[in-house]
Structure formats: structure tokens, C-alpha cells
PDB file as gemmi writes it, atoms N, CA and C in Angstrom:
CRYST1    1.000    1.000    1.000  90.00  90.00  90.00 P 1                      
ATOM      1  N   UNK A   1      97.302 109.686  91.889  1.00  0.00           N  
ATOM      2  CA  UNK A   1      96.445 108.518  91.937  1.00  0.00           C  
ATOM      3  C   UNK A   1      94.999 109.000  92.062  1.00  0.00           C  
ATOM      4  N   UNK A   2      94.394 108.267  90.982  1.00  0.00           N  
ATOM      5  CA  UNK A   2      92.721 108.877  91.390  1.00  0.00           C  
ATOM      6  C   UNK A   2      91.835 108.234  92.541  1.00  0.00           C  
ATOM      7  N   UNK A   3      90.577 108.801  92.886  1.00  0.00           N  
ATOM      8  CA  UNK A   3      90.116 107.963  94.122  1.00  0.00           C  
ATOM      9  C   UNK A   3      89.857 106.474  93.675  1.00  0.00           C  
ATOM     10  N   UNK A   4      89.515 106.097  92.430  1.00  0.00           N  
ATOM     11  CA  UNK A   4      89.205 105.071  92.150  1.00  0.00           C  
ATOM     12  C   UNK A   4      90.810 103.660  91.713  1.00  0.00           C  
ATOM     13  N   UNK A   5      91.739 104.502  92.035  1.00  0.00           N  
ATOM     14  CA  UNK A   5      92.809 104.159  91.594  1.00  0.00           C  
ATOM     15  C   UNK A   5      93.395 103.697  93.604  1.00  0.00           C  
ATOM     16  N   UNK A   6      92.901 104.384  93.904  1.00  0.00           N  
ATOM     17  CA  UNK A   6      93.270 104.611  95.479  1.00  0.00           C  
ATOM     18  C   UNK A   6      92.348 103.891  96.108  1.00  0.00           C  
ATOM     19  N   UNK A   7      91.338 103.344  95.813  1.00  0.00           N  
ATOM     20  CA  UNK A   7      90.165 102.680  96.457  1.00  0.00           C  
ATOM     21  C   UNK A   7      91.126 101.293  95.827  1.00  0.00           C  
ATOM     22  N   UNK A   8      90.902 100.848  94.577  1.00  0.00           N  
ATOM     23  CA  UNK A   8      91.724  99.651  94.383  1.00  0.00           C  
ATOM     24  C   UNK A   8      92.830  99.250  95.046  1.00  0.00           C  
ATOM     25  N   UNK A   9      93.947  99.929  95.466  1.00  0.00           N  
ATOM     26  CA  UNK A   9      95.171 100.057  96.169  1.00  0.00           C  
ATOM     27  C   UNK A   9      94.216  99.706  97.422  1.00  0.00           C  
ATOM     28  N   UNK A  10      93.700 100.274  98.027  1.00  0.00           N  
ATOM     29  CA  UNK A  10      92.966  99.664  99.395  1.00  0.00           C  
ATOM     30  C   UNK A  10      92.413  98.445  99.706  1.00  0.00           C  
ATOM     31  N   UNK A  11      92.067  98.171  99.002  1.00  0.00           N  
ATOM     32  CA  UNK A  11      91.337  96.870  98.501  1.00  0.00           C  
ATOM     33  C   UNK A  11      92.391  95.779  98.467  1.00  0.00           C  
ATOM     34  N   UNK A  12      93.278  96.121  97.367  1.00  0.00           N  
ATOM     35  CA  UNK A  12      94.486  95.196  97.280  1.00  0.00           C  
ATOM     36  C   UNK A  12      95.019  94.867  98.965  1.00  0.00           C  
ATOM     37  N   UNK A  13      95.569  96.346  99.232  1.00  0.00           N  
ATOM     38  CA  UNK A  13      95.898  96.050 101.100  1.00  0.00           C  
ATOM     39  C   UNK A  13      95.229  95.077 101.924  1.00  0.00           C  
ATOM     40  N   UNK A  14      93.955  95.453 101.600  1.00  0.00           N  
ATOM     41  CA  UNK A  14      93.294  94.552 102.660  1.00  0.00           C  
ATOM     42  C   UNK A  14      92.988  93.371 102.655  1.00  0.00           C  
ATOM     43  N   UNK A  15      92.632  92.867 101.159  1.00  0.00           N  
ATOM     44  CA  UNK A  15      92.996  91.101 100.662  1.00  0.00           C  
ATOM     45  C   UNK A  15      94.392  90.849 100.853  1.00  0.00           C  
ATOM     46  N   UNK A  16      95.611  91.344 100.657  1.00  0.00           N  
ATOM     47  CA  UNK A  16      96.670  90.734 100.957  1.00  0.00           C  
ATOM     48  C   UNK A  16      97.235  90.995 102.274  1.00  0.00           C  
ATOM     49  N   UNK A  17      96.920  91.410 103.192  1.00  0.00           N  
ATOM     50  CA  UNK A  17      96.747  91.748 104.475  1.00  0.00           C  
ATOM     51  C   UNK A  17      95.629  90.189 105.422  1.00  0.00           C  
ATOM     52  N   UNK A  18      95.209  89.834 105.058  1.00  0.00           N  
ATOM     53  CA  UNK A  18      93.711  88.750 104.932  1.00  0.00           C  
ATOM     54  C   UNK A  18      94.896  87.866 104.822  1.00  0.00           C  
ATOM     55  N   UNK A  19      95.036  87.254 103.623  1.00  0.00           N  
ATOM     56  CA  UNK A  19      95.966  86.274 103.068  1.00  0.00           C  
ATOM     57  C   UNK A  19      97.321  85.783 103.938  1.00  0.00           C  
ATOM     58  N   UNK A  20      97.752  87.038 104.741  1.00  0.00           N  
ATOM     59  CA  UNK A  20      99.048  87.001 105.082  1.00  0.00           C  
ATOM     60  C   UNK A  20      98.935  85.820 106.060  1.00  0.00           C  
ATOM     61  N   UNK A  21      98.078  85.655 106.578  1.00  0.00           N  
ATOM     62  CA  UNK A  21      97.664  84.775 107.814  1.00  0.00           C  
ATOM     63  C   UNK A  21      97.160  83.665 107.414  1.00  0.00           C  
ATOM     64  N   UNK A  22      97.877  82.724 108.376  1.00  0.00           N  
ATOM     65  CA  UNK A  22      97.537  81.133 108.312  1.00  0.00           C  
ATOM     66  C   UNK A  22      96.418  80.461 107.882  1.00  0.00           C  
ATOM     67  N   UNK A  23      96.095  80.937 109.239  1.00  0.00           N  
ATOM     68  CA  UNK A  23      94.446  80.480 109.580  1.00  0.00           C  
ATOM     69  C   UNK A  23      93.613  80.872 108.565  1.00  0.00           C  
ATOM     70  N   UNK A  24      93.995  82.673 108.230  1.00  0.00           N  
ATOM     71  CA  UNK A  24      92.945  82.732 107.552  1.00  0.00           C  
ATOM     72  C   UNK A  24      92.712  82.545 105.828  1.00  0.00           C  
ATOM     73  N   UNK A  25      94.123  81.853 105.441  1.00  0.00           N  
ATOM     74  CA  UNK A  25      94.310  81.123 104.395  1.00  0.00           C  
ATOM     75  C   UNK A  25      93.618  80.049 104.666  1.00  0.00           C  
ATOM     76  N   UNK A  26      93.447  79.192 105.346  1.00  0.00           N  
ATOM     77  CA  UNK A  26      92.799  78.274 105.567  1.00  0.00           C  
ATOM     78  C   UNK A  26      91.590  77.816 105.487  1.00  0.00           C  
ATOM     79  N   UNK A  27      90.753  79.224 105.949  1.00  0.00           N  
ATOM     80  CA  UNK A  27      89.416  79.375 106.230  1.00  0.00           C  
ATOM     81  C   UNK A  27      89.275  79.766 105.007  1.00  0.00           C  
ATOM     82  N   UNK A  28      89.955  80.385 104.435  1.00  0.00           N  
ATOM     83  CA  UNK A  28      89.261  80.969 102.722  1.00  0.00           C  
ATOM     84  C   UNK A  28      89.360  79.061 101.908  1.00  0.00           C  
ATOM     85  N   UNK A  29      90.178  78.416 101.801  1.00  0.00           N  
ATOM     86  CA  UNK A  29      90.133  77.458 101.140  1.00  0.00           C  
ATOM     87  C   UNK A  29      88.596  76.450 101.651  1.00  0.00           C  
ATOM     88  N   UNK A  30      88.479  76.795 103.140  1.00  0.00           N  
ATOM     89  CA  UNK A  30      87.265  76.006 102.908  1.00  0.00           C  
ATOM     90  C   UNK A  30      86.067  76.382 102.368  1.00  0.00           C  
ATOM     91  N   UNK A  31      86.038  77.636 102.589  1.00  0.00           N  
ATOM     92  CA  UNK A  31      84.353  78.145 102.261  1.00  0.00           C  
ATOM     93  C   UNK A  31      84.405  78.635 100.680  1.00  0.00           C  
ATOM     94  N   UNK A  32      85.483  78.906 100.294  1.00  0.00           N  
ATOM     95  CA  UNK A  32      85.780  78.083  98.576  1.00  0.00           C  
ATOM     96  C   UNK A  32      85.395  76.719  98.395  1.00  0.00           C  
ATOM     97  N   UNK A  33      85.476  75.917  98.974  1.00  0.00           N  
ATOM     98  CA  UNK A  33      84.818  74.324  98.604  1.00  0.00           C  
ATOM     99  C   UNK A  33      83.184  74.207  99.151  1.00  0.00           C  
ATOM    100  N   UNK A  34      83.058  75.312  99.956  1.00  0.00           N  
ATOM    101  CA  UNK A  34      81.754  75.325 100.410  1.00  0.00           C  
ATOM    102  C   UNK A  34      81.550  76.131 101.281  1.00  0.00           C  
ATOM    103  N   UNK A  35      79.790  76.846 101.559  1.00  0.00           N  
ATOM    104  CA  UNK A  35      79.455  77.304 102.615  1.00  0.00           C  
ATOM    105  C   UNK A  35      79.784  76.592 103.882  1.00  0.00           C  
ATOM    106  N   UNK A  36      80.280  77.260 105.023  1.00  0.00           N  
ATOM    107  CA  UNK A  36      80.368  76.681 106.238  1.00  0.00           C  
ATOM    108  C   UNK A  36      79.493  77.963 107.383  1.00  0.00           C  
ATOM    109  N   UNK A  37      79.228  77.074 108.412  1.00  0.00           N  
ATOM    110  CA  UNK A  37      79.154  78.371 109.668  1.00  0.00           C  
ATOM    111  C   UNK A  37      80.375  78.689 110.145  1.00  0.00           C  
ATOM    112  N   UNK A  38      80.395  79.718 110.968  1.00  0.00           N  
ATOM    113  CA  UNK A  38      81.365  80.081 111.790  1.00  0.00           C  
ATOM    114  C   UNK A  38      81.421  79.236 112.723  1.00  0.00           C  
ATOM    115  N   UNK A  39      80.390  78.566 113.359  1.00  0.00           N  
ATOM    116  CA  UNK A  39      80.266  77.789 114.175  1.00  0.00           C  
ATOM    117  C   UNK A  39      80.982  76.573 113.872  1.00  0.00           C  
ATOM    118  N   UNK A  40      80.633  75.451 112.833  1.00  0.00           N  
ATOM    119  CA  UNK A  40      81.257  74.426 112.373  1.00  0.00           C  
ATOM    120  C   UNK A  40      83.033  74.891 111.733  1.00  0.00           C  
ATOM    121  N   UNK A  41      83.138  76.194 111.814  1.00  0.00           N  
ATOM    122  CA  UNK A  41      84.886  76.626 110.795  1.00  0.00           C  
ATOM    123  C   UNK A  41      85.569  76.252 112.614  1.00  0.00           C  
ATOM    124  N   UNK A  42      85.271  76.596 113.221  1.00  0.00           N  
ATOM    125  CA  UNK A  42      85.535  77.452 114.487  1.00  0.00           C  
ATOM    126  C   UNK A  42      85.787  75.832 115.619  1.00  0.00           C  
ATOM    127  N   UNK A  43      85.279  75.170 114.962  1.00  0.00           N  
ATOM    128  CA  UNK A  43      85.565  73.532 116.057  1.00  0.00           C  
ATOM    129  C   UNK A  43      86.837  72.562 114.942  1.00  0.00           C  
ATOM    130  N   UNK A  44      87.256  73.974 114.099  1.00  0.00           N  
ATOM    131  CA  UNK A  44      87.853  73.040 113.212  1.00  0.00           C  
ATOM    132  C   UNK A  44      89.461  73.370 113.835  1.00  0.00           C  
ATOM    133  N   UNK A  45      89.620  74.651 114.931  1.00  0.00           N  
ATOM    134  CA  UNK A  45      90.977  75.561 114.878  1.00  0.00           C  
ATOM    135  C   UNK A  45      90.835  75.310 116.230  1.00  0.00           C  
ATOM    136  N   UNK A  46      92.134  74.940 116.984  1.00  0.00           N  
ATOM    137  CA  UNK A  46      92.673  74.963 118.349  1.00  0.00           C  
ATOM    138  C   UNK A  46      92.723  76.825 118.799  1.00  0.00           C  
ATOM    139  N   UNK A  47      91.864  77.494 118.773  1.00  0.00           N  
ATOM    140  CA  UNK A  47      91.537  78.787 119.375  1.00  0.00           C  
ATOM    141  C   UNK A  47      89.793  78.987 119.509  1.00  0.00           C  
ATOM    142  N   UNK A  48      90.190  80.206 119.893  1.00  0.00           N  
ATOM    143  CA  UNK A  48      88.740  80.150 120.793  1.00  0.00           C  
ATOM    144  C   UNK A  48      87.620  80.450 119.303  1.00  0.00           C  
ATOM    145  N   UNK A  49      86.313  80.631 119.592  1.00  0.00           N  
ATOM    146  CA  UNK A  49      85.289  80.675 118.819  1.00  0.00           C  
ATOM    147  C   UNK A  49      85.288  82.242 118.709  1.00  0.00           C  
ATOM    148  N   UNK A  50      85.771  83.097 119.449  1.00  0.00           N  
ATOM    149  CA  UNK A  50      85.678  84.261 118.932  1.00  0.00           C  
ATOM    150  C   UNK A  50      87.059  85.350 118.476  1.00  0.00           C  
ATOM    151  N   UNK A  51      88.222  84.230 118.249  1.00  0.00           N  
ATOM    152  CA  UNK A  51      89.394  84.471 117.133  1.00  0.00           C  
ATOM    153  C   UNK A  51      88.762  83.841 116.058  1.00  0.00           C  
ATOM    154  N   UNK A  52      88.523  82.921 116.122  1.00  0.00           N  
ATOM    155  CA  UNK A  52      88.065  82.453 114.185  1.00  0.00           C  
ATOM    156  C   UNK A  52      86.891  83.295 113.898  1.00  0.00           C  
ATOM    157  N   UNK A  53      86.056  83.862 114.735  1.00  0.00           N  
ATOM    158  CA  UNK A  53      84.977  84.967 114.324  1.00  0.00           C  
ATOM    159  C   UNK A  53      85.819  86.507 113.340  1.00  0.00           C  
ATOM    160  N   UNK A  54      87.383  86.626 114.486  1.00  0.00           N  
ATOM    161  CA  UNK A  54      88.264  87.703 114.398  1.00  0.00           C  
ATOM    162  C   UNK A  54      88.753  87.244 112.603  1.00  0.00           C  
ATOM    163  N   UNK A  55      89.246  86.229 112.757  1.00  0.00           N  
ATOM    164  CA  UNK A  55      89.683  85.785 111.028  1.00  0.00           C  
ATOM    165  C   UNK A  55      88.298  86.215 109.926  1.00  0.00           C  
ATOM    166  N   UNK A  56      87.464  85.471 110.078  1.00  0.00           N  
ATOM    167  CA  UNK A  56      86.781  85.273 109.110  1.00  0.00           C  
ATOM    168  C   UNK A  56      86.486  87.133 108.983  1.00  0.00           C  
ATOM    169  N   UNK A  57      85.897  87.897 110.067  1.00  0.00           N  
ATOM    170  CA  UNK A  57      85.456  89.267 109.789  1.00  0.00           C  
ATOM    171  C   UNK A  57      86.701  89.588 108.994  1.00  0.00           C  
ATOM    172  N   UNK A  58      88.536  89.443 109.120  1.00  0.00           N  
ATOM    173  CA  UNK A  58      89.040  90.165 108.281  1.00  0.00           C  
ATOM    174  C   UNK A  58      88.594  89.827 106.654  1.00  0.00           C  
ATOM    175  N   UNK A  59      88.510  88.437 106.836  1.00  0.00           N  
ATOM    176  CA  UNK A  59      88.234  88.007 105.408  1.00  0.00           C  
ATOM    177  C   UNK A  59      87.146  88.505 104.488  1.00  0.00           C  
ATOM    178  N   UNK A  60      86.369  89.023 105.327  1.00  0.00           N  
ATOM    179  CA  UNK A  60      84.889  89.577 104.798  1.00  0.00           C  
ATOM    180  C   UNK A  60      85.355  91.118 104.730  1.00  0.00           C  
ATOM    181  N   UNK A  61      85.621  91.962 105.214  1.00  0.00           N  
ATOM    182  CA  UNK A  61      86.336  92.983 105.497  1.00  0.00           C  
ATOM    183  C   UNK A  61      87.174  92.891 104.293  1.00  0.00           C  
ATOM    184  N   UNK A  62      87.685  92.494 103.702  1.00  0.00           N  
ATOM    185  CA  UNK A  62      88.578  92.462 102.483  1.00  0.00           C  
ATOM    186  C   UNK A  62      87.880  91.943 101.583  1.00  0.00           C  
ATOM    187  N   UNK A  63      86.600  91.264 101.473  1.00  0.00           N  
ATOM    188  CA  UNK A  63      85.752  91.234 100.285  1.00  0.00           C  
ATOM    189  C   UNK A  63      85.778  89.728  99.915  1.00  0.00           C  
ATOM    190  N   UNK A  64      86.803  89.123 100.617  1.00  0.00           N  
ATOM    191  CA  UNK A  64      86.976  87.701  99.791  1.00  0.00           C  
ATOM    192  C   UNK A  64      85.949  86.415 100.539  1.00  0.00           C  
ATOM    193  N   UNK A  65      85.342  86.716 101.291  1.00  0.00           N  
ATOM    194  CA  UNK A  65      84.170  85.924 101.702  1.00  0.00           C  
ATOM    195  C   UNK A  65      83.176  86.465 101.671  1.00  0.00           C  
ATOM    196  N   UNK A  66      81.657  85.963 101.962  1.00  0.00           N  
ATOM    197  CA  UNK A  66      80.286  86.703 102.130  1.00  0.00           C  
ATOM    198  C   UNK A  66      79.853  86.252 103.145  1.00  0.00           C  
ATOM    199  N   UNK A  67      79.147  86.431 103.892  1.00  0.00           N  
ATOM    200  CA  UNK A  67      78.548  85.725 105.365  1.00  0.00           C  
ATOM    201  C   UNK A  67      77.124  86.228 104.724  1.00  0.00           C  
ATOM    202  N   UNK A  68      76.303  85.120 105.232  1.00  0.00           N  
ATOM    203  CA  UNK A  68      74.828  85.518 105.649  1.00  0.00           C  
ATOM    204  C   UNK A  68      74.187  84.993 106.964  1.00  0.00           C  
ATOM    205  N   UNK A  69      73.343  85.298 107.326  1.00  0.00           N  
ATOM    206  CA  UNK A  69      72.779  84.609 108.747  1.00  0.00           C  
ATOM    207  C   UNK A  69      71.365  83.479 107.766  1.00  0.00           C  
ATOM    208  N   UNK A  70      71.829  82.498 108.926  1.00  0.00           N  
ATOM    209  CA  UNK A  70      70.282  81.616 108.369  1.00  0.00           C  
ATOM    210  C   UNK A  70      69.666  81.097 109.763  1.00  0.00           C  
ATOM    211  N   UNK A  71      68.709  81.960 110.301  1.00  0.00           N  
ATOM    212  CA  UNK A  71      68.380  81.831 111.756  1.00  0.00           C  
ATOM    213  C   UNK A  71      69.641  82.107 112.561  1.00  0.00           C  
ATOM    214  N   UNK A  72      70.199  81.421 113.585  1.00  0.00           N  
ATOM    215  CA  UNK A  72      71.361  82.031 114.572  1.00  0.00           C  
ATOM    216  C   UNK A  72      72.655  81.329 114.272  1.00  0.00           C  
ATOM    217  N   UNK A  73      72.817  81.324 112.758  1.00  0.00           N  
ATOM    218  CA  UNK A  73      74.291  80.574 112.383  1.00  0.00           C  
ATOM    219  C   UNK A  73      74.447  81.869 111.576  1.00  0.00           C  
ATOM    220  N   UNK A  74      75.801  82.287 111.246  1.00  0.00           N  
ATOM    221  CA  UNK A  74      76.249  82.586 110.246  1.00  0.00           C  
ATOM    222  C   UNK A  74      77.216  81.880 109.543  1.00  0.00           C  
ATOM    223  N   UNK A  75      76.710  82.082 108.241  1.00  0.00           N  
ATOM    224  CA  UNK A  75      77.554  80.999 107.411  1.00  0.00           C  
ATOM    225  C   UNK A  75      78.349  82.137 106.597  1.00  0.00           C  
ATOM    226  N   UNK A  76      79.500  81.732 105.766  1.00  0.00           N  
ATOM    227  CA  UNK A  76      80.079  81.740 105.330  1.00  0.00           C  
ATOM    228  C   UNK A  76      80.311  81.324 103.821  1.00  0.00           C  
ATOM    229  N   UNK A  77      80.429  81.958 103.104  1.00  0.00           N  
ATOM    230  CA  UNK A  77      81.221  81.881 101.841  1.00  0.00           C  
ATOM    231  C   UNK A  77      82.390  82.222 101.352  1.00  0.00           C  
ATOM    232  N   UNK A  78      82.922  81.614 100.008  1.00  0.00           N  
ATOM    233  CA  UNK A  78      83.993  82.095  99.579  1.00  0.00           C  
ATOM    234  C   UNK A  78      83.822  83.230  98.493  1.00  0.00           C  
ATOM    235  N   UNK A  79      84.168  83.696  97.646  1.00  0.00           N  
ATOM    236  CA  UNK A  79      83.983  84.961  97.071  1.00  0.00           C  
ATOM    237  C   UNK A  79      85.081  84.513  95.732  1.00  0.00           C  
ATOM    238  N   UNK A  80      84.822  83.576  94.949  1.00  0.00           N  
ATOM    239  CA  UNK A  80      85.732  83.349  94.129  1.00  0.00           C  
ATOM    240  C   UNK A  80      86.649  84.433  93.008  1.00  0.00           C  
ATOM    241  N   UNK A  81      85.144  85.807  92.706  1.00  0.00           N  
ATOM    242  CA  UNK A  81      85.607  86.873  91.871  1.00  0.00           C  
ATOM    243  C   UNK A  81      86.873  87.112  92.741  1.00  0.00           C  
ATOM    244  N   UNK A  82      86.692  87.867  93.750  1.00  0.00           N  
ATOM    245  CA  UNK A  82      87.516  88.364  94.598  1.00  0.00           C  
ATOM    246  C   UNK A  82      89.210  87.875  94.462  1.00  0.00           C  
ATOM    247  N   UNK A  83      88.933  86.467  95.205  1.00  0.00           N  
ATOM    248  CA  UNK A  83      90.307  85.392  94.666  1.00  0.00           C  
ATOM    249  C   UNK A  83      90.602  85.512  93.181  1.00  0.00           C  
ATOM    250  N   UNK A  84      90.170  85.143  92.115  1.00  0.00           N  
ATOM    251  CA  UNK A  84      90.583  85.547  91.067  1.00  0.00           C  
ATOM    252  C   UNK A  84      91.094  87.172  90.824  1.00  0.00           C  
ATOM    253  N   UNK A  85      90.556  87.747  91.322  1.00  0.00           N  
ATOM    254  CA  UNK A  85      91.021  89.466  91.606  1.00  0.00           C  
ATOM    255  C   UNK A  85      92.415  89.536  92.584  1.00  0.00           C  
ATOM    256  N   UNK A  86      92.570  89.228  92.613  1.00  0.00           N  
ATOM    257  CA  UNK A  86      94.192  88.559  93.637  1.00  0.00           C  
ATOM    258  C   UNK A  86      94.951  88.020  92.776  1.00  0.00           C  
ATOM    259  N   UNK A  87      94.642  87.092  92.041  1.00  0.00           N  
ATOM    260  CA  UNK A  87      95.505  86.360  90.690  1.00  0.00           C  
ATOM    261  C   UNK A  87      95.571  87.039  89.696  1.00  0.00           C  
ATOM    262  N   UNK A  88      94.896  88.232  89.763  1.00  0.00           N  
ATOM    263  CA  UNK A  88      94.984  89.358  88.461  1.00  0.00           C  
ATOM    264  C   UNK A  88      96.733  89.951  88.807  1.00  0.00           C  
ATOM    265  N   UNK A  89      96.063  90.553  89.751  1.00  0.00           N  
ATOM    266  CA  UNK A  89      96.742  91.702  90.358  1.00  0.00           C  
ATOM    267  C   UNK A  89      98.231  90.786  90.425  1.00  0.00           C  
ATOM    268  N   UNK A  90      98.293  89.322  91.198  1.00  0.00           N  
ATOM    269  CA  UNK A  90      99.514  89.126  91.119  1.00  0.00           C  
ATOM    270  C   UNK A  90      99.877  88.451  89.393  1.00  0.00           C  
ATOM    271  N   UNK A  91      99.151  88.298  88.945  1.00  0.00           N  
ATOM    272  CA  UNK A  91      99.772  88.112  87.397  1.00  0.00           C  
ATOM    273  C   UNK A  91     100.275  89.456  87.095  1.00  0.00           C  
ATOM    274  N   UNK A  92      99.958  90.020  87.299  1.00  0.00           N  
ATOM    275  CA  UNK A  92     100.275  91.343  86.438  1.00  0.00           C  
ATOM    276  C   UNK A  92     101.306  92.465  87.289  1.00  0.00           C  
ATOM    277  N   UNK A  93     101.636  91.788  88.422  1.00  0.00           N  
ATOM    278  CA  UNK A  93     102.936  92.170  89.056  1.00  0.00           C  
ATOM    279  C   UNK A  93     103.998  91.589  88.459  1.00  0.00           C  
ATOM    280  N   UNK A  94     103.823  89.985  88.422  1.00  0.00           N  
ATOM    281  CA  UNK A  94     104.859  89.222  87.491  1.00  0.00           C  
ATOM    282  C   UNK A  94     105.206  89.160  86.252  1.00  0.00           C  
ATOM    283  N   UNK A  95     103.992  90.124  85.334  1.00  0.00           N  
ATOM    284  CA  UNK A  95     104.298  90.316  84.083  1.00  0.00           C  
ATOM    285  C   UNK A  95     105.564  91.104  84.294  1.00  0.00           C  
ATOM    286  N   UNK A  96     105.252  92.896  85.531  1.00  0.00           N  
ATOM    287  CA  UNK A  96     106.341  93.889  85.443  1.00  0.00           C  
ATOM    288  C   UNK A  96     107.529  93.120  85.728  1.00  0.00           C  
ATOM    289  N   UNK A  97     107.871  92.565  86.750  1.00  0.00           N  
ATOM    290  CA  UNK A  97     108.837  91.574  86.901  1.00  0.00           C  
ATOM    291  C   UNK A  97     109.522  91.264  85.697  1.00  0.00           C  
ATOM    292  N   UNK A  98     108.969  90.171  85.458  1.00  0.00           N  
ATOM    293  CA  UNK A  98     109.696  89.601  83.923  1.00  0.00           C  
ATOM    294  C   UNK A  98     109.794  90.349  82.936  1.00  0.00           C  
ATOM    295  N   UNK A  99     109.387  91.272  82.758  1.00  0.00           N  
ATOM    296  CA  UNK A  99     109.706  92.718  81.574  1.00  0.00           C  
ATOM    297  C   UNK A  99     111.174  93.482  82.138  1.00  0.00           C  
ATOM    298  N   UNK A 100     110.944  93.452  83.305  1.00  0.00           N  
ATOM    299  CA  UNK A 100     112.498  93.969  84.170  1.00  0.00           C  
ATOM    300  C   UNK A 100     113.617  93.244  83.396  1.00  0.00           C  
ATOM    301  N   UNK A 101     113.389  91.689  84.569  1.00  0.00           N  
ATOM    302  CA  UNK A 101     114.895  90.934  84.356  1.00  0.00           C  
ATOM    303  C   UNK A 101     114.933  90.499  82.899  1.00  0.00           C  
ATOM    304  N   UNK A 102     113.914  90.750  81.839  1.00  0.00           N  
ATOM    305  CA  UNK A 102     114.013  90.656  80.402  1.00  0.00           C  
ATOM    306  C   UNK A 102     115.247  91.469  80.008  1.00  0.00           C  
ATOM    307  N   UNK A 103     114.777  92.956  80.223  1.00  0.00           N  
ATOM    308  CA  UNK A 103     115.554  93.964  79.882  1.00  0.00           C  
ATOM    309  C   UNK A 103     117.120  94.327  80.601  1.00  0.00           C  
ATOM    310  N   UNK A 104     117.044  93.595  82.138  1.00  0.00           N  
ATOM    311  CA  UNK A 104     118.198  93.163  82.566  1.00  0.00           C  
ATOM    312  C   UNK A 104     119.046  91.857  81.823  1.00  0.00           C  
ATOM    313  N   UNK A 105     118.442  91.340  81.235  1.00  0.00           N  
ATOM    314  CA  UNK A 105     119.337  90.264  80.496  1.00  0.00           C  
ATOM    315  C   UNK A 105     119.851  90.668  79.485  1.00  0.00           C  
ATOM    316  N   UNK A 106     119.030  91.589  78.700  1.00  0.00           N  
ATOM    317  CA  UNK A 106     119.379  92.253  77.065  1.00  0.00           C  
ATOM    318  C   UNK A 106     120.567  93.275  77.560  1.00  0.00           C  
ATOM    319  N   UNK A 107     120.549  94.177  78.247  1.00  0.00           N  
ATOM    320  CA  UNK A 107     121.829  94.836  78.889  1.00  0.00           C  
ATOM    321  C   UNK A 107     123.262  94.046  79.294  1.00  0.00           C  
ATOM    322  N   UNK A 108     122.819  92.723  79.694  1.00  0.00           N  
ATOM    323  CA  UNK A 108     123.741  92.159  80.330  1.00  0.00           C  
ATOM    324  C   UNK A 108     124.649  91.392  78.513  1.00  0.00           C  
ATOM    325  N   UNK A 109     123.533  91.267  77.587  1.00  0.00           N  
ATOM    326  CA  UNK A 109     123.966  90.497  76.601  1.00  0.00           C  
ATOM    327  C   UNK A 109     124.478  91.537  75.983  1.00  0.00           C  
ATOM    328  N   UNK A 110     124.073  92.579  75.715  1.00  0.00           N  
ATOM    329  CA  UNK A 110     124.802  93.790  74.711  1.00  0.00           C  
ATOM    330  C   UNK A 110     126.619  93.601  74.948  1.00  0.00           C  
ATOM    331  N   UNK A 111     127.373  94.123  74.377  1.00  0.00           N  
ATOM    332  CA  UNK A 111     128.914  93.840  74.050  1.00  0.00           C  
ATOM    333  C   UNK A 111     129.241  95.024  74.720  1.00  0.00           C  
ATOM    334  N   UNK A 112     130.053  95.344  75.531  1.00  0.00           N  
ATOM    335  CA  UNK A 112     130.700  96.290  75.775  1.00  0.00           C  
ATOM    336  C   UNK A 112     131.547  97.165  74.962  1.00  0.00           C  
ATOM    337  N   UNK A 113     131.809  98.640  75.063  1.00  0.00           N  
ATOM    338  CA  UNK A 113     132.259  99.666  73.735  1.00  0.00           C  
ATOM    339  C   UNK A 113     133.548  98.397  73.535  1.00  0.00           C  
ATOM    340  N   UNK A 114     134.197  98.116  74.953  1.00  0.00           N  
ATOM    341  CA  UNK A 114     135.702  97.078  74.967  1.00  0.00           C  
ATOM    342  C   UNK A 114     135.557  96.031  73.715  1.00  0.00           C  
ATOM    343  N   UNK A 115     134.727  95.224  74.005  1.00  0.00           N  
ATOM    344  CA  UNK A 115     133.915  94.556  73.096  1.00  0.00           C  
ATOM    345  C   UNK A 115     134.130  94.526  71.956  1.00  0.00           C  
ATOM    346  N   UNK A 116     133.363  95.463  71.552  1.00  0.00           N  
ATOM    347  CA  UNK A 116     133.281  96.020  70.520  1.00  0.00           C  
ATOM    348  C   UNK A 116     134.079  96.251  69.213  1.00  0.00           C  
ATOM    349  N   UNK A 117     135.443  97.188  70.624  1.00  0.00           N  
ATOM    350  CA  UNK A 117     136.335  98.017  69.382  1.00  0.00           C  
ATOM    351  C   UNK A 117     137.332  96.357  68.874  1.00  0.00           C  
ATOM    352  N   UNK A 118     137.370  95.238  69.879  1.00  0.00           N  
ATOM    353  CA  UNK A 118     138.312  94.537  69.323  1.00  0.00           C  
ATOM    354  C   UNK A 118     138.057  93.385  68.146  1.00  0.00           C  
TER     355      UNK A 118                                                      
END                                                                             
């Protein structure tokens, strides 16, 4: 694997690592519909203000949000490339997939020699 082959693989980890979690599925769907603060995400979740700080950093940490500060808020974005970079990667797991059980079906349809000889 090259480093750049191995940096992607990391990347992948850490967005689907991000994803695995509730909340922080959650929080990506909003700041996809819009910038939010941490402040306003954070009165939205029955936990404290500095677990939804803990979510959102993984989310940023994996690339799929952007934060900026605007005076003493940080806001939040969604990172749509990113998400679409997730729908790559899983399209193109499901292509290998279906090329599999393709070729598992064509095996399964072939005639046996039994088959065959009668």
C-alpha cells in the first residue's frame, strides 16, 4: 500500500468511525442543512455541552465538518465533498459486492460434469 493509498484508508477509518455514532450522525445532518454553533447543536442533546463539543471535534477530525470561530461561538459546518466521499467509497464497495454474488450465481447456474454427461 502506498502512503497515499494508506493516508486514504485513514481517512476512510476515521469518517466511518465519526458515522458509527448516533449523535454524531445527527449533528452531521444538521450542519448539512446549515451552519450551527456548538453552542445552539449542544441545547439540542440531553448531554452535557462539552460531549457534543467531544462529537462534533470527532466529526471535524475526520474531515466531514469545518468549524470556524465568529467572535466566542464556534460554528459549525457540514463538509458535503467529504459526505459524498463516503458515498464513493461505499458505492464502490457495493459494486465489489455485486461482482461477487454475480459470479456466485453464474457458478451456481453452470451444470454440473453429472449434468452434463446425462
Amino acid at each position: 500500500m502506498t502512503g497515499t493509498e494508506s493516508q486514504n484508508e485513514d481517512r476512510a477509518d476515521a469518517m466511518f468511525h465519526a458515522l458509527a455514532d448516533r449523535t454524531r450522525r445527527d449533528i452531521l445532518r444538521r450542519v448539512l442543512a446549515g451552519e450551527h454553533s456548538v453552542t445552539t447543536l449542544a441545547a439540542k442533546y440531553d448531554m452535557s455541552f462539552a460531549a457534543v463539543q467531544k462529537h462534533v471535534a470527532v466529526l471535524e477530525r475526520a474531515g466531514l465538518i469545518n468549524k470556524r470561530r465568529a467572535g466566542r461561538e464556534a460554528l459549525a459546518s457540514g463538509d458535503v465533498e467529504a459526505v459524498r466521499s463516503v458515498g464513493s467509497l461505499l458505492t464502490e464497495l457495493e459494486s465489489l459486492w455485486r461482482g461477487r454474488i454475480a459470479r456466485i450465481d453464474e457458478l451456481i447456474a453452470q451444470p454440473t460434469s453429472t449434468e452434463r454427461n446425462q
